[in-house]
Structure formats: structure tokens, C-alpha cells
C-alpha positions as a Markdown table, in Angstrom:
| # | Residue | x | y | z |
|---|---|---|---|---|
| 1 | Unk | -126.0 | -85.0 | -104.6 |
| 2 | Unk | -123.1 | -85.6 | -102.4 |
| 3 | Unk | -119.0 | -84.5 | -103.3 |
| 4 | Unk | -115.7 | -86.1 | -102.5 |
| 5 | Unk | -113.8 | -83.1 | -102.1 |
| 6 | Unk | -110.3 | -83.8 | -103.2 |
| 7 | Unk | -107.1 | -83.0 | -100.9 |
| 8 | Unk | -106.3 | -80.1 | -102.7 |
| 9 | Unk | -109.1 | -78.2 | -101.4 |
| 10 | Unk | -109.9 | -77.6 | -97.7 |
| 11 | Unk | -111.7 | -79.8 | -95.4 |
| 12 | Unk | -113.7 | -76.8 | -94.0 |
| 13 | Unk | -115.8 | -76.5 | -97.4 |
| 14 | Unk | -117.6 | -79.8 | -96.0 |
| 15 | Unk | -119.1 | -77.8 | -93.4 |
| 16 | Unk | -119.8 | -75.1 | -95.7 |
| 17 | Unk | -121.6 | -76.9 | -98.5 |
| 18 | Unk | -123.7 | -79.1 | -96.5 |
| 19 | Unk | -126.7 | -77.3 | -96.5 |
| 20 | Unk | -127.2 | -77.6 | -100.3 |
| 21 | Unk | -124.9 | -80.4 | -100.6 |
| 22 | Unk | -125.4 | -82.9 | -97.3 |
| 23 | Unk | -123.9 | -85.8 | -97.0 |
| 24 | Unk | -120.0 | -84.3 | -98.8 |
| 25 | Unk | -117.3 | -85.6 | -97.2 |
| 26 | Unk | -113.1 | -84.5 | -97.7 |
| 27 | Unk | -110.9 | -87.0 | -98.5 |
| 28 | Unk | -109.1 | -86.6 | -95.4 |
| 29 | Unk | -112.5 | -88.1 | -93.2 |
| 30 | Unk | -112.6 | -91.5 | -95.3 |
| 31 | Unk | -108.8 | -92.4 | -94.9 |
| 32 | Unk | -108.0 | -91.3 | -98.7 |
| 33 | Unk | -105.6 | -88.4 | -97.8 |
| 34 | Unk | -102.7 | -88.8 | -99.9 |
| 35 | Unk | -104.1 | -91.6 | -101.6 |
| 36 | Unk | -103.9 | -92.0 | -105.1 |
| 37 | Unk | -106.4 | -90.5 | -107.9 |
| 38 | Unk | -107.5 | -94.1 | -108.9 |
| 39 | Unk | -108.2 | -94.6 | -105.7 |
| 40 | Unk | -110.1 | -91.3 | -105.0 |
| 41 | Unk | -112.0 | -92.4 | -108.2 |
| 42 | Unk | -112.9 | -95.5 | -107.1 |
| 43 | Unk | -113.9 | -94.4 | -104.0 |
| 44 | Unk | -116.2 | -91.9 | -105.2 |
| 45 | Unk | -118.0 | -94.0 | -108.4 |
| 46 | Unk | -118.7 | -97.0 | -105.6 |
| 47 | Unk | -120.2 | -94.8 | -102.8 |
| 48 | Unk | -122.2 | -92.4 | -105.4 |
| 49 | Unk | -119.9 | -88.9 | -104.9 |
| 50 | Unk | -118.7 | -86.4 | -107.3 |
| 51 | Unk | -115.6 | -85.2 | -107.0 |
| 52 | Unk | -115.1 | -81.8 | -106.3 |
| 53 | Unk | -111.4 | -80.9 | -107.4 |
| 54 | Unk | -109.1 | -78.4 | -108.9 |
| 55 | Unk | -106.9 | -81.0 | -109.9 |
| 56 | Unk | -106.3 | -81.5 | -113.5 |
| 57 | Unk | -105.8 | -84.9 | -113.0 |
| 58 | Unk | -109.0 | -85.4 | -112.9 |
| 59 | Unk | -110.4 | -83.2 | -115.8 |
| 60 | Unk | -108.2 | -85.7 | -118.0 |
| 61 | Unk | -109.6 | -88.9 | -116.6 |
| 62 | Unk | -113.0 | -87.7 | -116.7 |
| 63 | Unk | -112.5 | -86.9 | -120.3 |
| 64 | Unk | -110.8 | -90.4 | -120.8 |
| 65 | Unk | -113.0 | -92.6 | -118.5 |
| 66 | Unk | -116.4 | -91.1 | -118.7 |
| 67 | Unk | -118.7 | -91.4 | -115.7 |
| 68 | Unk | -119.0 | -92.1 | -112.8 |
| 69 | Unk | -117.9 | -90.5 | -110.9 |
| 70 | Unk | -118.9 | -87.0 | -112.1 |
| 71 | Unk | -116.3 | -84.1 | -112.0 |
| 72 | Unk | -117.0 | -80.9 | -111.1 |
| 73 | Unk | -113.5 | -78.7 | -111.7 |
| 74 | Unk | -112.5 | -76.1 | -109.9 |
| 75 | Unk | -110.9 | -73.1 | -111.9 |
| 76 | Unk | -110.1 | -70.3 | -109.8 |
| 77 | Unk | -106.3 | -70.5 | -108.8 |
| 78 | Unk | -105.6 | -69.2 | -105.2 |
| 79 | Unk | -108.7 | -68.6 | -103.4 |
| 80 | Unk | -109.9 | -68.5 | -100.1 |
| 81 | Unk | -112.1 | -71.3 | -98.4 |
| 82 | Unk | -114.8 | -68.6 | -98.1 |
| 83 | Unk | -114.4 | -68.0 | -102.0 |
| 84 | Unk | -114.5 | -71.5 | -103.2 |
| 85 | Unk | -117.5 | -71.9 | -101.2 |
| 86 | Unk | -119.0 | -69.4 | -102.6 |
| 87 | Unk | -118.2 | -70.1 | -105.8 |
| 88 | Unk | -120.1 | -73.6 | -105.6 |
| 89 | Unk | -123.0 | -72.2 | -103.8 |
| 90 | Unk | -122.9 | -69.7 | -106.2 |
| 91 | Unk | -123.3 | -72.6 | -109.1 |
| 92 | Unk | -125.5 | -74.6 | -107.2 |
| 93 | Unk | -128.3 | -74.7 | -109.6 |
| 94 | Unk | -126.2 | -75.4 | -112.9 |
| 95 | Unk | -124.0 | -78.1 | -110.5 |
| 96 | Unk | -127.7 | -79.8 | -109.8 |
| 97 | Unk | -129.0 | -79.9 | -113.9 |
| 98 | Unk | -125.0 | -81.1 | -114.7 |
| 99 | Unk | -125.4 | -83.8 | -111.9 |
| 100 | Unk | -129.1 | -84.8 | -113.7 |
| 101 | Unk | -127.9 | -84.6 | -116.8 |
| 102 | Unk | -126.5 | -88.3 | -118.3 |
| 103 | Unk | -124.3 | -87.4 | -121.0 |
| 104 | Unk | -122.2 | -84.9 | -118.9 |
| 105 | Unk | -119.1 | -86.1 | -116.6 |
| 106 | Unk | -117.2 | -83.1 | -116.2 |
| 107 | Unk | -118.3 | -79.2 | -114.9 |
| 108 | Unk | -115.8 | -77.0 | -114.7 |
| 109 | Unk | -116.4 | -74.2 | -112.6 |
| 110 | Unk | -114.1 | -71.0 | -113.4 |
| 111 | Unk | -114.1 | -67.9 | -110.7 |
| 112 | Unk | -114.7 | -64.6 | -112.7 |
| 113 | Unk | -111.7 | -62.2 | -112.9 |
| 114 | Unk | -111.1 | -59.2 | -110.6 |
């Protein structure tokens, strides 16, 4: 399982998710920065990715559009690089049985409060 992690989050979490998750790439390394969601969509349903967002954006055209790509939804407001990595890594196993599972398209992943 690879993700297309949107512009909203940081391009460092490629580096730390690859172990579980090789093969990720940010938006910014395959000339989609600032592109458009469609595009972004596109990009990830014809190259196999699931997008790894906290854009709501997607969470509605998941809903709308089905799969692919798959969504995995990132609901933890401000949170450091280190944190949303976590998070993930964290989720790993439940990302991995979403990402198996062929009814599902979107996972949202929500950071547990203070």
C-alpha cells in the first residue's frame, strides 16, 4: 500500500512512513503541488495510491465517487509532522484491513484528545 499525501500535509511524512508504507510519495515530488483535487484524484486512482489527506474535499468526493482511489482522512487539527506520523503508524494495522477491504473508500483517522 502506497499514499499520495496531499499538499496540506508535509512532505517529510514520506520519509517517515516509508518503512511501513514504501513507495508514498507527496504531491509536491510528482509535479501536483497546487494542482487541483481532480487532478490529485486522478493521479492517485491511475498509479494505485491512496490519498492521505485532511482535506475535506476529499472526504466528500470519496463519499460521492466511490473508489479508487481510497481516502484515508486525517482528523487531528494542528499537529506536528512527528504527531501525524505517529498517528498513521499508530493505525497501521486498521489502515492495512481498510486498504483490503472492497466495500470501504474512506478511513478517517481522528487524533484522540488531550
Amino acid at each position: 500500500m502506497k499514499f499520495l499525501i496531499d499538499e496540506n500535509l508535509p512532505a517529510r511524512l514520506e520519509g517517515l512512513l516509508s518503512d511501513l508504507f514504501p513507495d508514498s510519495v507527496h504531491v509536491k515530488h510528482v509535479g501536483l503541488i497546487e494542482a487541483d483535487d481532480r487532478a490529485v484524484w486522478s493521479y492517485a486512482r491511475t498509479h494505485g495510491h491512496c490519498i492521505l489527506t485532511k482535506d475535506k474535499d476529499f472526504q466528500q468526493m470519496s463519499v460521492l465517487m466511490g473508489h479508487p482511489p481510497k481516502v484515508v482522512w486525517l482528523r487531528c487539527g494542528n499537529a506536528s509532522t512527528a504527531r501525524l506520523a505517529e498517528l498513521v503508524l499508530d493505525m497501521a494495522p486498521g489502515i492495512f484491513q481498510f486498504h483490503e477491504h472492497e466495500h470501504r473508500s474512506l478511513l478517517i483517522l481522528a487524533a484522540p484528545g488531550p
